[in-house]
N, C-alpha and C positions, 0 to 999 in steps of 0.2 A: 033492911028491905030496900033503903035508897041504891046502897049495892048491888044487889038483885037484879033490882031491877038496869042499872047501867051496863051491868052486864050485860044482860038478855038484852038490852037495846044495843050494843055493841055486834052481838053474836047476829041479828036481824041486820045490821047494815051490812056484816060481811057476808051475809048467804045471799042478802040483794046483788052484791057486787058480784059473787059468784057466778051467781044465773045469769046475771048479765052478761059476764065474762064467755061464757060459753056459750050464751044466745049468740053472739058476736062471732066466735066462731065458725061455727056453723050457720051464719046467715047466707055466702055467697053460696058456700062450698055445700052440697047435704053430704053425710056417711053413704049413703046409696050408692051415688055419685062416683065417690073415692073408689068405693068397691068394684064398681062396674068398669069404672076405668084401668084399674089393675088385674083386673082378670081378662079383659080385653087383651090388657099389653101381655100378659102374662103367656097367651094363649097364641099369639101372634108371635111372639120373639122365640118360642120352642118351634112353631115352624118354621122360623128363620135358622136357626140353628138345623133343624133336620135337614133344609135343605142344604145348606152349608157341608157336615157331614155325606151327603149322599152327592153331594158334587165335588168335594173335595179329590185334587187330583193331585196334590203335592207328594213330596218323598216321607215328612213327618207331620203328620197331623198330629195337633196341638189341642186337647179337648178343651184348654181354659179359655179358648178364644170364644166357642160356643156359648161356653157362661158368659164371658164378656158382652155378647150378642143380649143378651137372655138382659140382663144389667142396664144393658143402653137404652133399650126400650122402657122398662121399668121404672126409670130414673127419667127421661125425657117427659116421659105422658102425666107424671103429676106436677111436672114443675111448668109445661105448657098451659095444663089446666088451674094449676094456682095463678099463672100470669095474666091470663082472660084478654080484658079490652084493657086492663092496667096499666097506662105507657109509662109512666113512673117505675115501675117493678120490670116492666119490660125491659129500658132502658138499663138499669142496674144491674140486673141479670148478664144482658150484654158486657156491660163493663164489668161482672165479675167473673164470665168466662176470658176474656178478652188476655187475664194473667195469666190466663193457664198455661203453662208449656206440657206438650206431653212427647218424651225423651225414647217414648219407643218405638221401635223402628220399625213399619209393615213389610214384610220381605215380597208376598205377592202384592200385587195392587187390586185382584178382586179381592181379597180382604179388606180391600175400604171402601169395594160399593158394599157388601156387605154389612158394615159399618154404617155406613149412609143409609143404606134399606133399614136397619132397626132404629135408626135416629127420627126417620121419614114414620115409622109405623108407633112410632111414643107422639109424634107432633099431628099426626093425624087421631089418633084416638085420646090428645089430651085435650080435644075442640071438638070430642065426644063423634067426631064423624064415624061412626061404627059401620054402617054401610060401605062408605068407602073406602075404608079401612080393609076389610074382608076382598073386597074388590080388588085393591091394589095386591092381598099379599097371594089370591089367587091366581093373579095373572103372573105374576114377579114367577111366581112356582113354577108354573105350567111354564115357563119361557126358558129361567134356567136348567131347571129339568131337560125340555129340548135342545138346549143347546150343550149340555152334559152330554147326553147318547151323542150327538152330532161330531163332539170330539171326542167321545172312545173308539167311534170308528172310522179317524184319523189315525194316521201316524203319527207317534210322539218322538221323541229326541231320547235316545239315550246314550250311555257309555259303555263301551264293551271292553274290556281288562284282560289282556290275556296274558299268561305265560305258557312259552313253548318253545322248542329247541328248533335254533334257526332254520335247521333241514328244513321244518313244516312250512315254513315262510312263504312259500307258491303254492303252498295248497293252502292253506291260510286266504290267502288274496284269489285263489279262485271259489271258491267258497261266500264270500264278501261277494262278489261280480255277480254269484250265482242268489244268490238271497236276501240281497240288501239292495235296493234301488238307488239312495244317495248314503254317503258316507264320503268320512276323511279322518285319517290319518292324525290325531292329534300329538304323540311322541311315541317313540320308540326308543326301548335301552337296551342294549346286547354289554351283557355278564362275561363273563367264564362258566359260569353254572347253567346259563340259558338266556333267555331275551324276554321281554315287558312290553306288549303292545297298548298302546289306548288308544279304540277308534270312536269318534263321534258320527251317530247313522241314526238314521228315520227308518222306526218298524212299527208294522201294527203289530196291536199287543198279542195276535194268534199265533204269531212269527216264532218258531223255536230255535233261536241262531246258536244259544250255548249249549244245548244238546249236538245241535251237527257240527260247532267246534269241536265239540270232547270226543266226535268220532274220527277226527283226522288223527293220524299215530304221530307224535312228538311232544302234543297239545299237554300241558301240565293242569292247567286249568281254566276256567272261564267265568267272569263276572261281569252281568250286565244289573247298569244302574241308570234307573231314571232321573233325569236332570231338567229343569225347567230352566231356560234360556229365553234370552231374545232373539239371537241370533239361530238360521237353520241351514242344515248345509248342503 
């Protein structure tokens, strides 16, 4: 019976300790909380990523980056909301990002406001500002959106590729003069078989330049490739 009972006095301190244990848990943080907050991020970073996609104007879109997007928010809004007014944790935090090296390389640079936009939208909604949270990712929308159409109907830069037998070579270039506003001449190879132009030229995308190459007679083929640059010519 002394047994018994040491036991069952044993089994009663650790159920105490238990409760406690998870009273402790959940005293700053509530489950609500947690949940509202990830459905928030959750809900915010799929519009980040749509927009992403539907402004994307690159040669190859990358769907992982969009997960990536989807991830950063995810990952921001519960570690800012564990951090709170905590300068201790705060600090630490700092110092445990601060080794991080990240070795991959951003090819466009809106990819990193991008990046920054889902960073901003986990730090606002892990300090539970939900208001402005919606706020911010509506207007961020409506903006890039605008300025997405505002550059489709620009001119972009592309590369035009052609093979054709030298004969065509003035009708070629009046052709260019007649349909292209800027362009230049980036190389030229002349074969035995035939000749390799690459010209770099500003078209809007309604432009059909390699249709009215393939009707000039010598023209073997034509390939036009979009290219993002700094430089315009």
């Amino acid at each position: 019976m002394g047994m018994l009972a040491q036991v069952t006095g044993e089994l009663s301190k650790s159920d105490i300790a238990l409760s406690s244990w998870w009273s402790d848990q959940f005293s700053r943080i509530r489950t609500i909380d947690v949940l509202q907050v990830l459905l928030f991020a959750l809900i915010s970073s799929v519009v980040i990523s749509l927009v992403y996609r539907k402004t994307y104007r690159g040669v190859l879109y990358n769907p992982t980056f969009t997960t990536t997007l989807i991830l950063l928010t995810l990952v921001t809004a519960p570690v800012v909301m564990a951090i709170g007014s905590n300068v201790a944790l705060s600090m630490g935090m700092v110092g445990a990002l601060s080794i991080v090296r990240f070795r991959t390389a951003v090819k466009d640079p809106i990819d990193t406001a991008y990046m920054f936009w889902a960073i901003t939208m986990g730090i606002l909604i892990g300090t539970k500002l939900y208001i402005i949270s919606v706020i911010v990712v509506a207007v961020i929308t409506v903006m890039m959106i605008a300025l997405s159409y505002i550059r489709m109907r620009t001119n972009e830069n592309y590369l035009l590729v052609l093979h054709y037998d030298p004969a065509a070579e003035q009708e070629i270039d009046a052709e260019l003069h007649r349909g292209v506003r800027n362009y230049r001449i980036r190389s030229k190879t002349i074969t035995r078989s035939g000749a390799e132009m690459t010209v770099d030229l500003r078209l809007n995308q309604r432009a059909d330049i390699v249709s009215h190459m393939l009707d000039i007679q010598g023209v073997y083929d034509a390939t036009l490739v979009a290219v993002q640059n700094e430089t315009a010519v």
